[in-house]
N, C-alpha and C positions, 0 to 999 in steps of 0.2 A: 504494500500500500504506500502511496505519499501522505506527505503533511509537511506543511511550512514548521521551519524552523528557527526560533526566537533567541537570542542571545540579547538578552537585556542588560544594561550594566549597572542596575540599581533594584534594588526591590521591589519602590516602588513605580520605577516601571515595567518590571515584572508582574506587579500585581495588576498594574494598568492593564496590560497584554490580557492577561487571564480573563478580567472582567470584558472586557468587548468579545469575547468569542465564547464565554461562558463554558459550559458542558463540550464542546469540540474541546476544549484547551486540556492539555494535562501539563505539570512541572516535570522537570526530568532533572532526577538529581542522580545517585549513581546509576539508573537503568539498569540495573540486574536482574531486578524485576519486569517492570515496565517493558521493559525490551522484548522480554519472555511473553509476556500477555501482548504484545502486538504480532509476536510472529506468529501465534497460535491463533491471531485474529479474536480473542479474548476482549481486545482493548483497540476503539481502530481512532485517537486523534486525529483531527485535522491539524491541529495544532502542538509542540514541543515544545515549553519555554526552558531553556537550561537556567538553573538555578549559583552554575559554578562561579568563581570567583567573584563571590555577594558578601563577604565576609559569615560566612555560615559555619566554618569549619571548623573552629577552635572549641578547645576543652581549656577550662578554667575555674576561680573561684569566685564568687563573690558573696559579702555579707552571711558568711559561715551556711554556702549551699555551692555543693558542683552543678556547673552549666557545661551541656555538651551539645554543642551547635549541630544543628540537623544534617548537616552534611557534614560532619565529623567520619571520617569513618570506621568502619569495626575495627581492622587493624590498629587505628592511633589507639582506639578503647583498648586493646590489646595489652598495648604496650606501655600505657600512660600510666608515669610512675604514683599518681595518687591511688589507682586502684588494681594492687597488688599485694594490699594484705587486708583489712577488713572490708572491702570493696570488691574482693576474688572472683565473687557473681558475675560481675561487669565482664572481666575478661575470661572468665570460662566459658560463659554464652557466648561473646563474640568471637571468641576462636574457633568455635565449632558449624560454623557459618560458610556454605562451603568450601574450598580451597582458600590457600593464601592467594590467587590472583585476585577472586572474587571478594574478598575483605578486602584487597587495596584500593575496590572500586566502589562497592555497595556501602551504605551511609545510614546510621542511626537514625536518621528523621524516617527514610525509607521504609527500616524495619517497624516504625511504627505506626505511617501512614497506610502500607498496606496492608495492614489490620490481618493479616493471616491469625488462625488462631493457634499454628505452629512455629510463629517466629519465636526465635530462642531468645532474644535482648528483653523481649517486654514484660518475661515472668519479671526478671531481675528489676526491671524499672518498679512494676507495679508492686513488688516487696521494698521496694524502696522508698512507697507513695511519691511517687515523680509526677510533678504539673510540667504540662505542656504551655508553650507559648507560640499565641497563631497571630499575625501581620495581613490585613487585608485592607478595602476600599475604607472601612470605620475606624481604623485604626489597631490598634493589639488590644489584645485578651489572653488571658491564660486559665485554665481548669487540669481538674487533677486527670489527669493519663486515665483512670478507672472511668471517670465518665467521658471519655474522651473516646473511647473505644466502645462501638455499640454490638458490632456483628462480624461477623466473615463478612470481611471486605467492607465495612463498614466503618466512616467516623461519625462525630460533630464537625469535621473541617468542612466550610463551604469552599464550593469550585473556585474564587477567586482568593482564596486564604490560603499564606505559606507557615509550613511550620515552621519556625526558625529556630528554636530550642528545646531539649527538656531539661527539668532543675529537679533536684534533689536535695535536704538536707543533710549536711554533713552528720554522721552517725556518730553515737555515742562511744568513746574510745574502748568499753566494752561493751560491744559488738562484734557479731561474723556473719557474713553471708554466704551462703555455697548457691551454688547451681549443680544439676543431675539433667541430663538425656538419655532418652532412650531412644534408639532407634537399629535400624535390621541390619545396620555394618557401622562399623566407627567414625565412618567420615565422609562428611558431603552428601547427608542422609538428612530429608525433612525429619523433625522430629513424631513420633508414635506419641512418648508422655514428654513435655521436659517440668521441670517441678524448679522453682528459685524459694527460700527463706534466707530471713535475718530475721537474728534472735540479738537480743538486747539481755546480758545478765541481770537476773533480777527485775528485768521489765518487760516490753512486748516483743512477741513475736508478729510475724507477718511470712504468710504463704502464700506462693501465686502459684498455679498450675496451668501451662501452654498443653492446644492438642486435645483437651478433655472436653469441649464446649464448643458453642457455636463463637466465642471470644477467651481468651484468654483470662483466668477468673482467680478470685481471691477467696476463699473459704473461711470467712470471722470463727465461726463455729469453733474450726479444727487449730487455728489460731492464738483464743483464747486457751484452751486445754494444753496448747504448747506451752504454755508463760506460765505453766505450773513445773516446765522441766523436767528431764529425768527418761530414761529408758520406755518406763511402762504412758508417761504423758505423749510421747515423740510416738510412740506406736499407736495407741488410742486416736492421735491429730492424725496419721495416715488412716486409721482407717475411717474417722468422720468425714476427710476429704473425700475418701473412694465415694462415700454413699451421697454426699453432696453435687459430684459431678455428672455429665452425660455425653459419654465420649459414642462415637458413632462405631459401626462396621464397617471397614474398608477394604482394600487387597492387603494393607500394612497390617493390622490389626483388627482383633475383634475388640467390641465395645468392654466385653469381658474382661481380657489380656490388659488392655488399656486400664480399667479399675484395679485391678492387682497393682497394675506398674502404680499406679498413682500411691496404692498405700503403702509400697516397699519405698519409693524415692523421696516420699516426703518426711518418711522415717529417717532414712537417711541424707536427708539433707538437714535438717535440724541435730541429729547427732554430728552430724560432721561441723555444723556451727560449733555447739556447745562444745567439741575436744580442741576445734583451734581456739576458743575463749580459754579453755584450757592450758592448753599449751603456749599460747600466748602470753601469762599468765597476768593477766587484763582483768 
């Protein structure tokens, strides 16, 4: 198929662009995706606007919360020295994104915008309670990532709104986060369950589960029961997750398989928090 191609050298005339051709228009930031969905005819724009060198890319701090610019990409998350030790989620989901080429290309704002509800970055966001920040014809706004995300393939972004950030609070120094996947070979595999927690010693927990839903979901329930701790509390929160979720049948997995995975990894992502608190000795 064709489509005109937009290189705008500002936002907001990026956002300009978007608004005159409305629903034709799509943003193209790494096209990893995007790319994929037009050659399957999935996705047919008339319109490309590229998003690159908008100032979108950088990871940083401010006012004691990380900011990871929408086109940031998985690789820098990878490698970016704040989050390599109580932040470990950040870069264990983005390294298992498919190959190294494909993280040099594909982009944080990406994996959130196309709302898959097996993207692997967004359990970690949404246990992180991450707000998003969207730029359009009204000016910015921002909302929490959980309401921000409605369905497969679903947001609140309207078609002329960029996402230009997510933020996060900087986490309490005891604190850990893991991430867990599963999937039918080690690598360059959409995920079957992936399961994100951070536990907070002596305070909250938060669980997110990709893969299990028609979006990516948070289970308060099995959460609370975490924040009591311990072997028999971390087993008990896997299996209230299991019976909270509703993972489909596919060629990858049955709905079944998929509930197991959910109550083994969420066990184990929570024990894996609490031994590196541990071991950290935080």
């Amino acid at each position: 198929m064709s489509f005109a191609f937009h290189r705008p050298g500002s936002l907001d005339a990026a956002i300009a662009v978007a608004s005159e051709h409305g629903e034709a228009a799509r943003f193209l930031a790494g096209g990893t995706d995007l790319m994929i969905q037009i050659n399957r005819g999935r996705a047919a724009p008339k319109h490309l606007i590229s998003l690159a060198g908008l100032g979108l890319d950088t990871i940083g701090e401010s006012e004691g919360e990380h900011v990871i610019g929408a086109l940031a990409t998985l690789d820098a998350v990878v490698t970016h020295p704040a989050f390599q030790t109580g932040l470990v989620a950040l870069t264990q989901a983005s390294a298992v994104v498919g190959g190294r080429q494909v993280r040099n290309i594909a982009t944080v704002g990406g994996n959130i915008v196309n709302a898959s509800p097996a993207a692997d970055l967004v359990p970690v966001l949404l246990a992180l309670e991450a707000t998003v920040d969207l730029r359009g014809p009204a000016g910015t706004r921002s909302m929490p990532l959980d309401r921000f995300l409605v369905g497969r393939g679903r947001t609140e972004r309207r078609p002329d709104e960029i996402l230009t950030a997510v933020r996060f609070d900087k986490p309490p120094a005891a604190s850990a986060t893991w991430f867990l996947k599963a999937g039918r070979r080690k690598a360059m595999e959409i995920s079957v369950i992936c399961v994100a927690a951070h536990l907070v010693r002596g305070g909250k927990a938060r669980i997110a589960i990709g893969a299990a839903a028609a979006r990516t979901v948070r289970v308060p329930a099995a959460e609370a029961l975490a924040e009591k701790e311990g072997a028999a509390a971390f087993r008990e929160a896997g299996r209230i997750a299991a019976d909270a979720v509703s993972p489909i049948d596919d060629v990858r997995a049955s709905a079944r398989y998929r509930k197991l995975l959910v109550a083994t990894l969420v066990e184990r992502a929570l024990a894996a928090c609490a031994d590196r608190l541990g071991k950290d000795g935080r």
